[in-house]
C-alpha positions in Angstrom: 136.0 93.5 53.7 137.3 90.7 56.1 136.5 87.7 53.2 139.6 85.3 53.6 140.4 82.9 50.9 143.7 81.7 53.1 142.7 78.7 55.7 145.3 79.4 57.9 144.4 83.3 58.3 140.5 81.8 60.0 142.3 80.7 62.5 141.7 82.9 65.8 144.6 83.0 68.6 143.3 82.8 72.3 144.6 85.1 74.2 142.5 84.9 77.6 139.8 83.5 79.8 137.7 85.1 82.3 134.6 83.6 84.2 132.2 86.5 83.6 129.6 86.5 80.4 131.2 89.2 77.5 127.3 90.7 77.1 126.2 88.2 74.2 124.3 85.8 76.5 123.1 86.4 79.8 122.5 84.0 83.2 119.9 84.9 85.4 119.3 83.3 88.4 114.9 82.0 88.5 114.0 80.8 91.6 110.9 78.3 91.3 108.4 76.6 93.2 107.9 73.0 92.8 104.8 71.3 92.9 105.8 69.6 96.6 106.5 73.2 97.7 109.9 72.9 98.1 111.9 76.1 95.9 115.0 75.6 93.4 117.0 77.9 91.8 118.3 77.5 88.3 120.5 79.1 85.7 118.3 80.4 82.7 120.5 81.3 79.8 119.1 84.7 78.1 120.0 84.7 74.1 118.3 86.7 71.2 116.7 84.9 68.3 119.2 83.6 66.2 118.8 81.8 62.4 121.1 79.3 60.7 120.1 78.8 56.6 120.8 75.5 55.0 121.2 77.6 51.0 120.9 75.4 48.3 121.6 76.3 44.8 119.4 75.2 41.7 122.6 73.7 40.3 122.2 71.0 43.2 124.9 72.1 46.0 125.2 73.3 49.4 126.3 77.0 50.6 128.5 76.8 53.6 130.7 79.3 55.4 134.5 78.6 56.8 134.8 80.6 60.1 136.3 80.2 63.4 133.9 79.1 65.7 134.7 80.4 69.5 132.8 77.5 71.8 134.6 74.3 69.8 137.6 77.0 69.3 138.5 75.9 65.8 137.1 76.6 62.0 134.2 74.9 61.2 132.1 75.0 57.9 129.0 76.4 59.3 125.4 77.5 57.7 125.4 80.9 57.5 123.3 82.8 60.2 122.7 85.0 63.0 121.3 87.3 65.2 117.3 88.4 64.1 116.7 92.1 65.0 114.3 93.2 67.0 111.7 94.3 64.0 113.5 91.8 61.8 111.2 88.9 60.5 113.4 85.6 60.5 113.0 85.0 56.8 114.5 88.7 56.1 117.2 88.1 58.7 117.7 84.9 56.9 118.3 86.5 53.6 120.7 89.2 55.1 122.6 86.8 56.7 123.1 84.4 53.6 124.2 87.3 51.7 126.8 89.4 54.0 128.1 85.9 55.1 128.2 84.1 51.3 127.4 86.8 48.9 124.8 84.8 47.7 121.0 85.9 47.1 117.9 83.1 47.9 115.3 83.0 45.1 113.1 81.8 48.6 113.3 81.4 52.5 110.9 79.4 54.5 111.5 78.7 58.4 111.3 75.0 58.3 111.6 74.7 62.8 112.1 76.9 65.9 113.4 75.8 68.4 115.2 76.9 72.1 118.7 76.2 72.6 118.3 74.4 75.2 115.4 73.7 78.7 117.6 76.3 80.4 117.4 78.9 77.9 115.3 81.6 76.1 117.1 81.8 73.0 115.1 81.2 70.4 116.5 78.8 67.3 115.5 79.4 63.8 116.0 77.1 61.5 115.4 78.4 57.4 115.7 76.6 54.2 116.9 79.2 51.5 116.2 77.4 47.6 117.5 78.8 44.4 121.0 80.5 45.7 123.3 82.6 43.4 126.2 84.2 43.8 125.2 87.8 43.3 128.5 89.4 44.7 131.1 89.2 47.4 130.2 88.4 51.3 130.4 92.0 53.3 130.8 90.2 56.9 129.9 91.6 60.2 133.0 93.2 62.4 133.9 90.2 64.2 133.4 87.3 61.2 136.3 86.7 59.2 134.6 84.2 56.5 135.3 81.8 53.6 131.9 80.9 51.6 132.4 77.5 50.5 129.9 75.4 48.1 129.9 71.3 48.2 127.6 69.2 46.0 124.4 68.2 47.6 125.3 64.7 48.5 128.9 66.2 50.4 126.2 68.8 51.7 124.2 66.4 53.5 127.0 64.4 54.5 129.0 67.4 56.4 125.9 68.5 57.9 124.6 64.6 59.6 128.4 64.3 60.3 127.7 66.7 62.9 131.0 68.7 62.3 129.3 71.7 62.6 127.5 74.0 65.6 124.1 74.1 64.4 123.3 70.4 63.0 120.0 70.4 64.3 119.3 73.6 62.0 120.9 71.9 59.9 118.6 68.5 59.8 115.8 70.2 59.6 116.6 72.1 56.8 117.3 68.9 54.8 113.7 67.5 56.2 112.2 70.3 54.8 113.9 70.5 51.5 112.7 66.3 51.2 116.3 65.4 51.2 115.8 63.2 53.7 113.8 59.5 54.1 111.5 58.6 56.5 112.5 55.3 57.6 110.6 54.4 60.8 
């Protein structure tokens, strides 16, 4: 079990940098045709569908994961997530992820937004709000995630997550929108 209750043993030490792709996300070059006939070529970025689970607990706090986080290359407390498999339904991958990642169970999941990553990409964005979280036992991560489950009361919850220190915010947001943590002001 890689669970690490020492911050200093998330850390990750960079050890290289090549240009090539390592096999998680692909470029492929699409050559279009615009509507005044001239052509273009652009980058697509090919990705899986991922999730990202904003847990909340009935107690009224927030289910985060410590990890080292590759593209900002430093820890980050994250929403648990990850890759949906290919005859995975989100909300199951949801629930599989909360628990290898946190150890904890979700009374409910409900995908609250999809989204892409970005106009240049497939990959497909999940966003899921998980209610009624308990710990049921102790997170089995993946091989490569070396994790710390954290918990923060709701209102640190919401702050952390609108602070934007973390990679998927927009998951993130819309998890709080769909839980009605959030006001409408315009």
């Amino acid at each position: 079990m890689r669970t690490v209750t020492d911050r200093d043993a998330l850390q990750w030490d960079k050890t290289g940098e090549r240009p090539e792709p390592a096999g998680y996300l692909k470029v492929a070059c699409r050559t279009y045709r615009y509507p005044d006939g001239r052509e273009g070529d652009w980058d697509i970025l090919k990705g899986p569908r991922t999730v990202a689970v904003v847990a909340l607990t009935d107690d009224g706090r927030g289910v985060l994961v410590r990890q080292f986080r590759p593209g900002p290359g430093r820890v980050l407390a994250e929403l648990s997530g990850g890759l949906v498999g290919a005859d995975e339904s989100v909300e199951d991958a949801a629930a599989r992820e909360l628990l290898e990642e946190t150890g904890y169970k979700a009374e409910s999941v409900t995908v609250v937004m999809q989204t892409y990553l970005a106009s240049y990409a497939t990959h497909e964005r999940h966003a899921v709000l998980a209610r009624g979280c308990r710990k049921i036992g102790e997170p089995k991560p993946d091989g490569d995630e070396f994790v710390e489950p954290i918990t923060l009361s709701l209102p640190e919850y919401m702050a952390h997550v609108l602070g934007g220190q973390l990679t998927d915010a927009d998951m993130g947001l819309a998890g709080l929108v769909g839980a009605g943590l959030l006001k409408q002001t315009i």
